[in-house]
RODRENBA-74204 format. One record per residue (C-alpha): residue in three letters; x, y, z; residue number from 1. Coordinates in Angstrom, 3 decimals, padded with zeros to 6 digits. Layout:
(Ala; (X; Y; Z); NUM) ...
//
This chain:
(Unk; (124.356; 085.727; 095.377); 1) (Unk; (122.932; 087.431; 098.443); 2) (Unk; (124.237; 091.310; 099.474); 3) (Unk; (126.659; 090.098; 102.033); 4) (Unk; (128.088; 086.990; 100.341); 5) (Unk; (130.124; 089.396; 097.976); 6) (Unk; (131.911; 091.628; 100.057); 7) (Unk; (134.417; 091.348; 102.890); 8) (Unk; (132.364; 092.811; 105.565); 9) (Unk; (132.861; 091.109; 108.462); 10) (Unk; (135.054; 093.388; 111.426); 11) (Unk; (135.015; 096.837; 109.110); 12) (Unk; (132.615; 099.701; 108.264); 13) (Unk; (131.670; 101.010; 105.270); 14) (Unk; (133.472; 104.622; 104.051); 15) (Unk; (134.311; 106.467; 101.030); 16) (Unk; (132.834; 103.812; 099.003); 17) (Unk; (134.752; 100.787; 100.638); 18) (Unk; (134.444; 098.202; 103.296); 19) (Unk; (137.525; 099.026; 105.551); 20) (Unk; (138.634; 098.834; 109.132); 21) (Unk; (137.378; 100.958; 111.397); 22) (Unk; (139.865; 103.004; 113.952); 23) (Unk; (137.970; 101.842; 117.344); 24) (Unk; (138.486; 097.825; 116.115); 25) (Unk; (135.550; 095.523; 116.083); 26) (Unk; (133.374; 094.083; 117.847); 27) (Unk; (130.977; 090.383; 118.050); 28) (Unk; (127.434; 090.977; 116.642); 29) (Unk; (125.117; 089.201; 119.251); 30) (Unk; (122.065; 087.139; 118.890); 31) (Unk; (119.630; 088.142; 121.912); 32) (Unk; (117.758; 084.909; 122.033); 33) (Unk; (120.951; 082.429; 122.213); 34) (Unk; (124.000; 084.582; 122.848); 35) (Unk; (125.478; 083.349; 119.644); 36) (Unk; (127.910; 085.636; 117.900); 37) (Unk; (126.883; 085.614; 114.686); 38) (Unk; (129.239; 088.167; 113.070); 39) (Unk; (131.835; 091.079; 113.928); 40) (Unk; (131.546; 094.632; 112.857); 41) (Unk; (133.615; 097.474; 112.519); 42) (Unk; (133.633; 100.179; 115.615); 43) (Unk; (134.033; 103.776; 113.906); 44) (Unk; (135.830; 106.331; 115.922); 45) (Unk; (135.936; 110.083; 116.164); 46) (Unk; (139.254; 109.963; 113.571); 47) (Unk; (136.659; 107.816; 111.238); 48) (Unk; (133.681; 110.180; 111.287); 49) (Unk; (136.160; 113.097; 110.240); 50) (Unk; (137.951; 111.385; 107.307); 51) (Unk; (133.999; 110.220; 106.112); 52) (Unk; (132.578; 113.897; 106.542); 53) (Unk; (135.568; 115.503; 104.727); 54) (Unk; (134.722; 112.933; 101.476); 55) (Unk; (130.709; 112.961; 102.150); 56) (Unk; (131.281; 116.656; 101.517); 57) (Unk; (133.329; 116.083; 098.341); 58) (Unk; (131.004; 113.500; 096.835); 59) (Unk; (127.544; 115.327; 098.030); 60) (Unk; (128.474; 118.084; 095.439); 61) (Unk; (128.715; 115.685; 092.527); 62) (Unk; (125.888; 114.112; 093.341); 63) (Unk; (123.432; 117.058; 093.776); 64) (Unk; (124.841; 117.670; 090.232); 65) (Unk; (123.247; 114.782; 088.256); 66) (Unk; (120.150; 114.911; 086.653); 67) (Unk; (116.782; 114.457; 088.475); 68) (Unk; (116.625; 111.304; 086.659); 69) (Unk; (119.525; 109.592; 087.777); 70) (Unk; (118.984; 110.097; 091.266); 71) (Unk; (115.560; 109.072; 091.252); 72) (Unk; (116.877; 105.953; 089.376); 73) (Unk; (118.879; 104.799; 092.006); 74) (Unk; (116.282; 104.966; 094.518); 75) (Unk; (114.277; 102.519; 092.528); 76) (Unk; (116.491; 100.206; 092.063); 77) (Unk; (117.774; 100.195; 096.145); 78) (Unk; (113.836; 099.924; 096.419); 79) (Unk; (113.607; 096.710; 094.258); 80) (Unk; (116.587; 095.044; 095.898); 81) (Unk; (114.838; 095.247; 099.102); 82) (Unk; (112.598; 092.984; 097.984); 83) (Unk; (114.993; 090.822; 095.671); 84) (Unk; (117.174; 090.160; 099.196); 85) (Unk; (114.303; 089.997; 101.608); 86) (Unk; (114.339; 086.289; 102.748); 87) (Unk; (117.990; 087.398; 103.412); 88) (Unk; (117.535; 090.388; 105.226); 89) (Unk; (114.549; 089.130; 107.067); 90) (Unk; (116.877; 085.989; 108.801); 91) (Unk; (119.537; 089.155; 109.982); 92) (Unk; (116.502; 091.198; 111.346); 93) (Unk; (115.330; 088.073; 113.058); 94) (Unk; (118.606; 086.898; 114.131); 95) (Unk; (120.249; 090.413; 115.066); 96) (Unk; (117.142; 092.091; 117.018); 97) (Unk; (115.237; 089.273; 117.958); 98) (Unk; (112.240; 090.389; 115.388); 99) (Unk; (109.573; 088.264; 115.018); 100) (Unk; (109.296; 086.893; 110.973); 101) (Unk; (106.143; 088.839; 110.894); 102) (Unk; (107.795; 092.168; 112.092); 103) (Unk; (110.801; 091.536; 109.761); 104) (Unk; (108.868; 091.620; 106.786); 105) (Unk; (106.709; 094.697; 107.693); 106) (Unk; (110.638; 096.744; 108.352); 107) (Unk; (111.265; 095.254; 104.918); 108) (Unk; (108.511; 096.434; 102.971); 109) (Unk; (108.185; 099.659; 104.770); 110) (Unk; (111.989; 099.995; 103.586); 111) (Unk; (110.823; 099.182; 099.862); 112) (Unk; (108.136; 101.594; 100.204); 113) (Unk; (110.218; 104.439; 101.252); 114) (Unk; (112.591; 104.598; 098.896); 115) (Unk; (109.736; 104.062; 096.160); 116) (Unk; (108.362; 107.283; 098.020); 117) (Unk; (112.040; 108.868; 097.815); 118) (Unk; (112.106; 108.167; 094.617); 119) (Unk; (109.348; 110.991; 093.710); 120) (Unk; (111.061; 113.582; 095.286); 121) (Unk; (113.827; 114.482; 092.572); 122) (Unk; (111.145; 115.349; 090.508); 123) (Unk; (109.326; 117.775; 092.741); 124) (Unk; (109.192; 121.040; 092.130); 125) (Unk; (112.024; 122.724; 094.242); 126) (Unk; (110.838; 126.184; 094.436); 127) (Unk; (108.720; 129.225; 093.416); 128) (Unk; (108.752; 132.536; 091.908); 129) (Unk; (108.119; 135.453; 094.031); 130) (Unk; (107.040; 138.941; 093.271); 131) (Unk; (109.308; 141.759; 093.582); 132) (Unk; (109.636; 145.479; 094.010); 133) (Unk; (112.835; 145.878; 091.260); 134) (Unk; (112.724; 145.192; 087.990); 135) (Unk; (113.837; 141.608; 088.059); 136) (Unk; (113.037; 137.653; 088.603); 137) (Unk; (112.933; 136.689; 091.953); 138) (Unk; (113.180; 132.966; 093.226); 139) (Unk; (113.088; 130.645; 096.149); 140) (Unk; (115.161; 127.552; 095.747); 141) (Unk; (115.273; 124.265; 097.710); 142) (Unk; (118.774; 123.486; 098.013); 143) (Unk; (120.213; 120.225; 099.443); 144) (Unk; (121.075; 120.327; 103.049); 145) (Unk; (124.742; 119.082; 102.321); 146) (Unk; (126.075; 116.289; 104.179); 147) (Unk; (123.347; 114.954; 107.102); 148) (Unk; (123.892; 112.406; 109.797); 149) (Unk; (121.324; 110.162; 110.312); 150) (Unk; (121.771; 108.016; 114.139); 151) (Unk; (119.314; 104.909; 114.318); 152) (Unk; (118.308; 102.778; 117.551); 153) (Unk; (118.410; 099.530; 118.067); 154) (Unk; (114.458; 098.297; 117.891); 155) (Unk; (113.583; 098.816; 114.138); 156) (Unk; (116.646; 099.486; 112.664); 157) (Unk; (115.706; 099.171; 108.613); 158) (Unk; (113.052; 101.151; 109.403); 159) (Unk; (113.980; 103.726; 111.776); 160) (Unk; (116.896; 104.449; 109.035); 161) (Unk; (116.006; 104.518; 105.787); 162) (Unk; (113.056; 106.622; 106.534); 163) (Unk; (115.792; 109.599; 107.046); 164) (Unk; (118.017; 108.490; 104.335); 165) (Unk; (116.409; 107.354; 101.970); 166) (Unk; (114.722; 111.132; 101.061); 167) (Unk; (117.815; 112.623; 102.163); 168) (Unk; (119.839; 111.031; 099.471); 169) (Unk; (116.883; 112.070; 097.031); 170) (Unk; (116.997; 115.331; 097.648); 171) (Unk; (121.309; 115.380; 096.872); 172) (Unk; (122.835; 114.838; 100.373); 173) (Unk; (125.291; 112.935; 101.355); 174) (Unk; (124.379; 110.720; 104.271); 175) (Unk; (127.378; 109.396; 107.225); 176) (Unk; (124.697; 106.566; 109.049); 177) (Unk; (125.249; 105.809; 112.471); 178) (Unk; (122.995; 103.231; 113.465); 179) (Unk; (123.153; 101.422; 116.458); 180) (Unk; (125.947; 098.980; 117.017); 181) (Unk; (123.569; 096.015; 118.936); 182) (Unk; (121.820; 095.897; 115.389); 183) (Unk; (124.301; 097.480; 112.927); 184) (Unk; (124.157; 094.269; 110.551); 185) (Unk; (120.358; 095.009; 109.849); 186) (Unk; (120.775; 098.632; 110.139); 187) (Unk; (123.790; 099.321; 108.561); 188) (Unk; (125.824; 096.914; 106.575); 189) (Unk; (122.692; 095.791; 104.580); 190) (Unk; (121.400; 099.269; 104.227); 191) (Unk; (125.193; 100.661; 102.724); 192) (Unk; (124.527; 097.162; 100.599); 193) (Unk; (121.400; 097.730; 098.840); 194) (Unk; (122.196; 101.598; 097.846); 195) (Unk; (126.111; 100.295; 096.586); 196) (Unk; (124.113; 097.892; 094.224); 197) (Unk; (121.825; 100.098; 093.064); 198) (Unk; (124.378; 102.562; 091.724); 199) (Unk; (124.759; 105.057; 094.874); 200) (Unk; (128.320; 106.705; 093.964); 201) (Unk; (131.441; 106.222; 096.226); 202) (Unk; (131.182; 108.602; 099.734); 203) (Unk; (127.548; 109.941; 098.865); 204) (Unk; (126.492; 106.952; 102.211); 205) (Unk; (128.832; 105.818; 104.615); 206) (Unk; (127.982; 103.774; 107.588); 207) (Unk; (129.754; 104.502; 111.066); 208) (Unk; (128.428; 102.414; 113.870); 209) (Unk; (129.972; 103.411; 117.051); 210) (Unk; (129.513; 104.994; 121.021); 211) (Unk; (128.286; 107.981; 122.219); 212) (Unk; (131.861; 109.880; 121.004); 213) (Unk; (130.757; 108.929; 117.456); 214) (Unk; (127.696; 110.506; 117.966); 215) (Unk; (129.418; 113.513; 118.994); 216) (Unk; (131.625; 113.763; 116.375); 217) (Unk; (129.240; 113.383; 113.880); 218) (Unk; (127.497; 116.195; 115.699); 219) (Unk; (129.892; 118.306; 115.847); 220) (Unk; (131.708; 117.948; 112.307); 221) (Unk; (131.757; 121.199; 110.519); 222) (Unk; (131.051; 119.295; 107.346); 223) (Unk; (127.208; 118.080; 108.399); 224) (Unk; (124.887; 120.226; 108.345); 225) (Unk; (121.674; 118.581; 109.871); 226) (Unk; (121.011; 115.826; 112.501); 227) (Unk; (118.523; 112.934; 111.788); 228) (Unk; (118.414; 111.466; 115.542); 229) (Unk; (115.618; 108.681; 116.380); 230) (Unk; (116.011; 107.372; 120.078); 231) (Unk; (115.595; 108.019; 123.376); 232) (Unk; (114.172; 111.641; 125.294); 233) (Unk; (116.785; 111.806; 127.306); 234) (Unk; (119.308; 111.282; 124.867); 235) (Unk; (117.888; 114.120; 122.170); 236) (Unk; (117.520; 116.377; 124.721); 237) (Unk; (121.420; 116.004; 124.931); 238) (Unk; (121.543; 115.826; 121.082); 239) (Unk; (119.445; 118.822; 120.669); 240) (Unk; (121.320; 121.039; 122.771); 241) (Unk; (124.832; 119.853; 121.131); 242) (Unk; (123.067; 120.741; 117.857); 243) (Unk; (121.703; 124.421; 118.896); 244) (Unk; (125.481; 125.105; 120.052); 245) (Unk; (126.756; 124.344; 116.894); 246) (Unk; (124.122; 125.871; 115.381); 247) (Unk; (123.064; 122.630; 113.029); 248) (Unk; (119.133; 121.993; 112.276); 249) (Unk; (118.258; 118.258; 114.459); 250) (Unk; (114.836; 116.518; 113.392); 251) (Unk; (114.456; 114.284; 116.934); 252) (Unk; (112.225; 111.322; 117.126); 253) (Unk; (111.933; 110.648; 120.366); 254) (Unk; (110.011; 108.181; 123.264); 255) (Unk; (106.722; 107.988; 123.557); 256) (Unk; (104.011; 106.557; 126.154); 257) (Unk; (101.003; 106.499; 124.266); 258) (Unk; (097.700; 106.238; 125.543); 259) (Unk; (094.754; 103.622; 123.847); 260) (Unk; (091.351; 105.137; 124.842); 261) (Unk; (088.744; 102.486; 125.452); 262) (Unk; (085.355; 104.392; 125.883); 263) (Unk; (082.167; 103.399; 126.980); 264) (Unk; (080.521; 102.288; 123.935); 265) (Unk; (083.932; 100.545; 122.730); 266) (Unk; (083.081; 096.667; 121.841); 267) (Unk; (085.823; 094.735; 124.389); 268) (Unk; (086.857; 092.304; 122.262); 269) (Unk; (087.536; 094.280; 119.673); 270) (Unk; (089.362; 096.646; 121.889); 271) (Unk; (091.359; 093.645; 123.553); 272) (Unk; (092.633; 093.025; 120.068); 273) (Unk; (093.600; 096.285; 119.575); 274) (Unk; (095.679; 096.279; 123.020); 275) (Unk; (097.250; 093.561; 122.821); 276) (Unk; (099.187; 093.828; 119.117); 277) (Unk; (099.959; 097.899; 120.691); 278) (Unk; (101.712; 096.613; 123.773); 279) (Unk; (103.279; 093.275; 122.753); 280) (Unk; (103.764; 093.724; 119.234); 281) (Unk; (107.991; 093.590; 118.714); 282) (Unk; (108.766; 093.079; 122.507); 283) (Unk; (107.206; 096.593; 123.023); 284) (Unk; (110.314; 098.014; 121.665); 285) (Unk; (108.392; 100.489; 119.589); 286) (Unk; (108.148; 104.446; 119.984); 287) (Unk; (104.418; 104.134; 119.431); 288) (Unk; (103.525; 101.031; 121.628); 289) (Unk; (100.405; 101.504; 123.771); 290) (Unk; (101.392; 102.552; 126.965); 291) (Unk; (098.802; 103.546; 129.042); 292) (Unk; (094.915; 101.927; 128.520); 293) (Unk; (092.519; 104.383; 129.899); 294) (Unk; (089.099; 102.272; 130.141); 295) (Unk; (085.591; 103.421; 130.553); 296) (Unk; (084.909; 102.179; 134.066); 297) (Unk; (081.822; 099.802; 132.670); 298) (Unk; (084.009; 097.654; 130.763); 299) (Unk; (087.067; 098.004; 132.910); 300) (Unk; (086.351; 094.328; 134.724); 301) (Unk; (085.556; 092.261; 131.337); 302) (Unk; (088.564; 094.343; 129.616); 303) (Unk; (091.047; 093.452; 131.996); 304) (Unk; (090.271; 089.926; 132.408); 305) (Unk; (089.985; 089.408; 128.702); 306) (Unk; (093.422; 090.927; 128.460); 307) (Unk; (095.182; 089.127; 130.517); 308) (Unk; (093.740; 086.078; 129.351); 309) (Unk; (095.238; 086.864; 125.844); 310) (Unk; (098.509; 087.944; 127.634); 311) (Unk; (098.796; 084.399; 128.772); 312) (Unk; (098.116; 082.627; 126.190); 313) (Unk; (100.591; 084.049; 123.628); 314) (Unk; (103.949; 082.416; 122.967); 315) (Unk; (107.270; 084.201; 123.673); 316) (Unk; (110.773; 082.314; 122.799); 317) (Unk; (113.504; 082.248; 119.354); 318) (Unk; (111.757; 083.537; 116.593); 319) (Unk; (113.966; 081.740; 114.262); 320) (Unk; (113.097; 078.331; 115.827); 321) (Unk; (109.285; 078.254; 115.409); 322) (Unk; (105.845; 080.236; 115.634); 323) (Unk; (106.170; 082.801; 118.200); 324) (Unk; (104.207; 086.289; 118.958); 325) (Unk; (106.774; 087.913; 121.064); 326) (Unk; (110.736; 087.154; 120.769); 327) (Unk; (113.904; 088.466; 123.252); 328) (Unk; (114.077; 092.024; 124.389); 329) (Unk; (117.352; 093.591; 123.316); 330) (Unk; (120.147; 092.796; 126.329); 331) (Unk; (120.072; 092.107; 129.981); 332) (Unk; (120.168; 095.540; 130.581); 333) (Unk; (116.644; 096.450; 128.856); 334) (Unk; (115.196; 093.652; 130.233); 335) (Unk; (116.241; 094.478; 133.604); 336) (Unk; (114.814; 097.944; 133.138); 337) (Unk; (111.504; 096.684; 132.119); 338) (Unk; (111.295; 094.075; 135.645); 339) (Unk; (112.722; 096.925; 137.755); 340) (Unk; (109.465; 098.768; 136.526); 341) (Unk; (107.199; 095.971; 136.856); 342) (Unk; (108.298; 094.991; 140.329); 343) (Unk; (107.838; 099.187; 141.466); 344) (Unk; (104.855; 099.283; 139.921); 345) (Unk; (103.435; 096.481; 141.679); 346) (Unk; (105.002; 097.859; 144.825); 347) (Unk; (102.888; 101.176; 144.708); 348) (Unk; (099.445; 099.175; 144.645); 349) (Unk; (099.421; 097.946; 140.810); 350) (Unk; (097.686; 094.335; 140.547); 351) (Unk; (099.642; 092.028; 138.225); 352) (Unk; (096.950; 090.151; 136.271); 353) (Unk; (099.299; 088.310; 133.933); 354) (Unk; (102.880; 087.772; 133.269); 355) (Unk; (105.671; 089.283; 135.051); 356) (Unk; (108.147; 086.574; 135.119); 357) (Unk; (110.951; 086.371; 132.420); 358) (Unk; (113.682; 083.480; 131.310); 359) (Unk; (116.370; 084.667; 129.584); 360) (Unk; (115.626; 087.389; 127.767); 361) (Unk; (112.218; 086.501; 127.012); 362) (Unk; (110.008; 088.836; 128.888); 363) (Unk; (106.091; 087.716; 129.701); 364) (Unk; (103.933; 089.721; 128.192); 365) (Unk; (102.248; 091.663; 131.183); 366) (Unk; (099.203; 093.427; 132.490); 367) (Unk; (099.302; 095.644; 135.072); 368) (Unk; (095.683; 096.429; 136.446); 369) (Unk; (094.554; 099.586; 138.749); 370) (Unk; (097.762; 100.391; 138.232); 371) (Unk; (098.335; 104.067; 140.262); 372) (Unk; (099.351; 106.897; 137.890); 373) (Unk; (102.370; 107.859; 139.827); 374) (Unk; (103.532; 103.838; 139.257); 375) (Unk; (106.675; 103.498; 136.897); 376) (Unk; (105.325; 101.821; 134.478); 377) (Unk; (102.287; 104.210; 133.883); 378) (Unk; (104.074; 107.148; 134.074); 379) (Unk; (106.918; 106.639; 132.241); 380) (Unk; (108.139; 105.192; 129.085); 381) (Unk; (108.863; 101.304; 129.386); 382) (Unk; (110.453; 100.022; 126.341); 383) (Unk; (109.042; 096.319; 127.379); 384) (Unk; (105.909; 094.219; 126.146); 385) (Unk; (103.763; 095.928; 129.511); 386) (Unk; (100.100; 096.602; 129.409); 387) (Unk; (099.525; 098.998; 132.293); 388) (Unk; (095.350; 099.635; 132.590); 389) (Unk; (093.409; 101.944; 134.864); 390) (Unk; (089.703; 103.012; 135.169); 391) (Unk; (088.124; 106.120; 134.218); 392) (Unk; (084.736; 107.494; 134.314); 393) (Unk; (084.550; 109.230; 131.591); 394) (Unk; (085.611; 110.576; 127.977); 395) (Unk; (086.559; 114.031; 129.887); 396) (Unk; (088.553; 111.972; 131.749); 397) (Unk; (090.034; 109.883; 129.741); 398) (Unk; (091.320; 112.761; 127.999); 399) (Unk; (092.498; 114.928; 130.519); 400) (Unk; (094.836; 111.737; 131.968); 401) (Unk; (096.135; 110.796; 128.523); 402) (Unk; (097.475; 114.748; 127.987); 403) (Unk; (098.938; 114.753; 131.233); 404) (Unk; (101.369; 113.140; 130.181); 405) (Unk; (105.094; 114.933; 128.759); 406) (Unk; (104.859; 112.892; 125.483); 407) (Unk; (102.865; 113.302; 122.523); 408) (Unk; (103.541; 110.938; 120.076); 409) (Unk; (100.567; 108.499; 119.196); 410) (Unk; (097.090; 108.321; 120.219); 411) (Unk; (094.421; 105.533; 119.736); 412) (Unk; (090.555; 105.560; 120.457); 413) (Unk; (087.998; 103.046; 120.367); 414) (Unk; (084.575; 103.794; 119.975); 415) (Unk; (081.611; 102.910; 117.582); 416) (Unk; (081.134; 106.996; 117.613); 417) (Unk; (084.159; 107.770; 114.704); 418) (Unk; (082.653; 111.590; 115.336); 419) (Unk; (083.320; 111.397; 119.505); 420) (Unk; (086.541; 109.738; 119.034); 421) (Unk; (087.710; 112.679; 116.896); 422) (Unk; (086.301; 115.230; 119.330); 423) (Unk; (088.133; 113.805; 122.385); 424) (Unk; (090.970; 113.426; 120.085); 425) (Unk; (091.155; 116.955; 119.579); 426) (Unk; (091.991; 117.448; 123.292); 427) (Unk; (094.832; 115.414; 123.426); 428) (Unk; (098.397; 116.966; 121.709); 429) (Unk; (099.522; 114.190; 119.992); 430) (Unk; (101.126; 113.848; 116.238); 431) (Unk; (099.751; 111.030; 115.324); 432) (Unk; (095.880; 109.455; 116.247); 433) (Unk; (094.054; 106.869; 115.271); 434) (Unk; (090.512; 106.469; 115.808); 435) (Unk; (089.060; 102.968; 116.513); 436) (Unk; (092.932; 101.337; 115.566); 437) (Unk; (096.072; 101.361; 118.395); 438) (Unk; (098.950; 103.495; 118.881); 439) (Unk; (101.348; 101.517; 116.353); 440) (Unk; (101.148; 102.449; 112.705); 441) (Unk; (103.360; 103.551; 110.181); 442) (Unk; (103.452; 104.424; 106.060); 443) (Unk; (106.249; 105.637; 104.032); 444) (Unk; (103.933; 108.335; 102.417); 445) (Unk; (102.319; 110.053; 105.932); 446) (Unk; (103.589; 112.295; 108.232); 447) (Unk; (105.264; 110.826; 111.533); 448) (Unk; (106.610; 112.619; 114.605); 449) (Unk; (105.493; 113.442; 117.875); 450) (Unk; (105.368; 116.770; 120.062); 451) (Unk; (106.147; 118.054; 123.396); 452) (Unk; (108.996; 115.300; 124.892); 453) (Unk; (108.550; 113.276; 121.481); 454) (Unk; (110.148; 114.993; 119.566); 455) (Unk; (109.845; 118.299; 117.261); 456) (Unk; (107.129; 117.350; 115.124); 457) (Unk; (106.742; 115.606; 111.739); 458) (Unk; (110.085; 115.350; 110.198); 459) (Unk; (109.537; 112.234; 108.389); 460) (Unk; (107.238; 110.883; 105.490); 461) (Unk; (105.292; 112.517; 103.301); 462) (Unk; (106.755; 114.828; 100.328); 463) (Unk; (106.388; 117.805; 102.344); 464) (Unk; (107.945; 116.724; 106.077); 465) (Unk; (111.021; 114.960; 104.103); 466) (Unk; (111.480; 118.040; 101.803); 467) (Unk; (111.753; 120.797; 104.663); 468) (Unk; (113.500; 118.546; 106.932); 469) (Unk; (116.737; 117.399; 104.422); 470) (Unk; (116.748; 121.196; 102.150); 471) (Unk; (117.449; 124.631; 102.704); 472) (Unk; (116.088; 127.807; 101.169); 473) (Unk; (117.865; 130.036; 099.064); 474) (Unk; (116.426; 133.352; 097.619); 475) (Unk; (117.509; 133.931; 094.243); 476) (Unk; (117.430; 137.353; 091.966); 477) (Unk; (118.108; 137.956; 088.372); 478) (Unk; (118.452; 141.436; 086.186); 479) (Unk; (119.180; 141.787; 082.579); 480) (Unk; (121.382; 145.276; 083.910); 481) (Unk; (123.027; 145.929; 086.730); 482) (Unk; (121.299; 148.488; 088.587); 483) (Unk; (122.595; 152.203; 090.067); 484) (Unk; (122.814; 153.213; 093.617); 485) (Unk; (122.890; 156.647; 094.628); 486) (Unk; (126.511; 156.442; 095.818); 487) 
//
């Protein structure tokens, strides 16, 4: 029986253990690439995200209290069932956010994978002992955060949550998930699924999707403790500064517009392979997606023309009715956003050397050539499958355009020098490079996050990033006698 075939799901979120209504109603889950409604979920309200804090609190304590073991045990299994459901998740990812089947399984086992990773964590250490000027033992303890609220976008929902909640619940928080309500099927009714089955007690997850007042609420509840927030700049700027007021800790992944450096000694065919899976891969609806090509002015011609060629060629329509490379962009609104930027760009002097045109929502995969750097699309973050290119002299150059830029999120380089990629790398503040690969990669087990407008650094993946982001430290001291003060 598949995770959603035994449960009444359909119009209600998921709190204190049970599928109920929500106070804010419900709402039609929409396909993006026929306008089907394929399901209804549950809207959570402000009233909601109170009465789900109050019992996350209440069950967070019991479950910090069970054995390493136990906790680490239900990880595993919420890892296995990931992969036990996938053909059924997979046809929601598809379906729900218009995910190729290629990208679907990737979210899937990148889902398995972290909470196999999660699972480690229980066991860690969670502290050390310090030296001390008294006669006594002196500690520092990793203690769980409490109760954190995790809010997910739209583009890769399984991923994009479970990556926060997944070592949060390992570590003995309670999680209230708020993902985003145009995919809240894939990232949030199958997600509260798979950790029900494996064993996760009543109230230690609950799943909220809802508006921007949700967000707030969850926010601003006296009962969480830290923010998880993956989404837009402009929107964790907002989040960030709700946070600081209420003095809570926020880990914010943000936007991106990452730069793919294509030197002079790059081989163009292998760097037109590279481009193309960074800018059309999932619609472009990826933090990381290559967003600026900077290419060495001798292989500029050849690159672009190869490019667009490639561009042209590739397939765009339902991913669950055939073979496909790209499938819909979210809504009307994205995609309206993306051809508002095209059409500027092209205004200000930008050559369009394939694509451009959309039906639907299926959106062309594009390439924009000596595009200007003050153009729309080059200087800001698109959120579409658009391949913006200019020319550059040099390595120097290269370098000092790609940190111009207010993000700092991923970096590629291609070059048959691994040495000079590394060096111009090092000029470039980004958290995440990749020499002679593109700007989208990601592994439960490594470090992610960006700097500057991307975000506050690596907050996610790897032992060390999940462990400071979802604990707190407590210093702890122990005498055999009470001691005496001099009054």
């Amino acid at each position: 029986m598949g995770l959603l075939d035994s449960v009444d799901w359909q119009g209600k979120i998921f709190k204190d253990g049970a599928w109920t209504a929500a106070h804010g109603g419900d709402y039609a889950v929409v396909e993006p690439a026929t306008g089907a409604e394929i399901g209804r979920m549950g809207l959570a309200s402000p009233a909601d995200v109170a009465e789900a804090a109050a019992s996350a609190a209440a069950a967070q304590r019991e479950w910090a209290a069970l054995p390493h073991t136990a906790r680490a045990a239900v990880l595993r299994r919420a890892g296995d069932l990931w992969q036990r459901h996938a053909e059924e998740i997979s046809g929601w990812n598809v379906r729900e956010v218009g995910a190729v089947p290629g990208m679907a399984g990737f979210a899937l086992h990148v889902a398995a994978e972290e909470c196999y990773e999660a699972a480690g964590l229980p066991s860690r250490a969670i502290g050390e002992v310090l030296p001390s000027e008294e006669p006594r033992l002196s500690m520092a303890r990793r203690m769980p955060a409490g109760v954190v609220a995790v809010i997910s976008p739209f583009n890769v929902p399984i991923i994009l949550g479970i990556r926060s909640v997944a070592p949060a619940l390992a570590l003995g928080n309670a999680v209230l998930l708020k993902p985003d309500p145009r995919t809240a099927v894939t990232g949030g009714t199958l997600m509260a699924r798979v950790f029900e089955e494996a064993g996760l007690p009543p109230g230690v997850l609950q799943m909220l999707p809802g508006g921007a007042d949700t967000g707030e609420a969850l926010i601003t509840d006296p009962h969480v403790r830290v923010i998880s927030f993956t989404g837009s700049t402009p929107v964790g700027r907002r989040i960030g500064e709700l946070a600081g007021r209420h003095l809570k800790r926020a880990h914010l992944e943000l936007g991106g517009n990452s730069a793919l450096l294509v030197l002079d000694d790059a081989d163009v065919d292998a760097a037109v392979n590279l481009a193309t899976w960074g800018s059309f891969f999932h619609q472009g609806q990826i933090c990381m997606t290559t967003g600026r090509h900077l290419v060495a002015d001798r292989l500029y011609d050849d690159f672009v023309e190869r490019l667009a060629a490639k561009a042209g060629a590739l397939p765009v329509g339902d991913p669950a009715g055939g073979e496909v490379a790209l499938g819909p962009v979210i809504d009307a609104g994205q995609r309206d956003k993306i051809h508002g930027m095209v059409t500027a760009s092209v205004e200000q002097g930008a050559k369009l050397a394939a694509g451009g045109t959309y039906e639907e929502l299926f959106y062309r995969p594009t390439v924009l050539a000596d595009i200007p750097l003050t153009a729309p699309a080059f200087a800001d973050e698109v959120f579409g499958p658009i391949a913006p290119v200019t020319r550059v002299s040099s390595a120097a150059e290269a370098a000092e355009l790609a940190a111009a830029s207010e993000y700092g999120l991923s970096l590629g380089i291609v070059t048959r020098d691994v040495m000079r990629g590394l060096s111009v790398a090092e000029q470039i503040p980004t958290g995440i490079v990749h020499i002679n690969d593109q700007t989208v990669n990601d592994e439960a087990n490594a470090p992610f996050g960006g700097v500057r407008a991307s975000g506050t650094g690596s907050r996610f993946g790897g032992a060390a990033a999940n462990i400071e982001a979802f604990t707190e430290t407590r210093w702890i001291t122990m005498r055999g006698e009470p001691p005496q003060y001099p009054f």
